[in-house]
Phi, psi and omega in degrees: 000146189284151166283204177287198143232126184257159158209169209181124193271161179233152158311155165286179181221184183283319157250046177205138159311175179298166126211235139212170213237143163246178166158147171317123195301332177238052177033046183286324215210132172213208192164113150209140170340115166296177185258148198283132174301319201275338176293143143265249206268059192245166180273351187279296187323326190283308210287305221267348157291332192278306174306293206284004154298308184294327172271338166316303168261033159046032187287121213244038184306178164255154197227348243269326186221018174333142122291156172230157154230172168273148167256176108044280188248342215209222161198156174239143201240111182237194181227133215268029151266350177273114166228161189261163165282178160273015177213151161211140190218122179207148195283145184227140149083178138338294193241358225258170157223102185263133172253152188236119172225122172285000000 
């Protein structure tokens, strides 16, 4: 099953442009992007970083229906077949049960 997609803006440096770093939640795969002239901070600039990762290594996902959030630096990319139920019930502690409801 496919991961996540992280992204992340990197700063410029004295020899380097602004850009973004894409990769795989489990740093199979990365890749990075100069930053698009037409953009500052929009999210279609993370996803067409995110894409030219998926063509670089020759990842045949299906991207078709992605979700995204924002991070920190960046955005994440996930796949709407990973869903959570609307309650999650999970042990804290010995004895304890914390329920979670989304």
């Amino acid at each position: 099953m496919p991961v996540a997609i992280l992204t992340k803006a990197l700063p410029a440096t004295a020899k380097r442009p602004r850009r973004i770093r894409a990769w795989t939640g489990d740093g199979g795969y990365s890749h990075i992007s100069p930053w698009p002239e037409c953009v500052d901070r929009d999210v279609s600039a993370f996803w067409a970083a995110a894409l030219a990762m998926l063509k670089q290594h020759g990842l045949g996902w299906d991207v078709q229906e992605m979700t995204y959030g924002a991070t920190e630096g960046g955005y994440v990319f996930t796949f709407a077949a990973s869903k959570l139920t609307p309650e999650l019930n999970y042990r804290v502690g010995r004895e304890r049960t914390l329920s979670v409801t989304f």
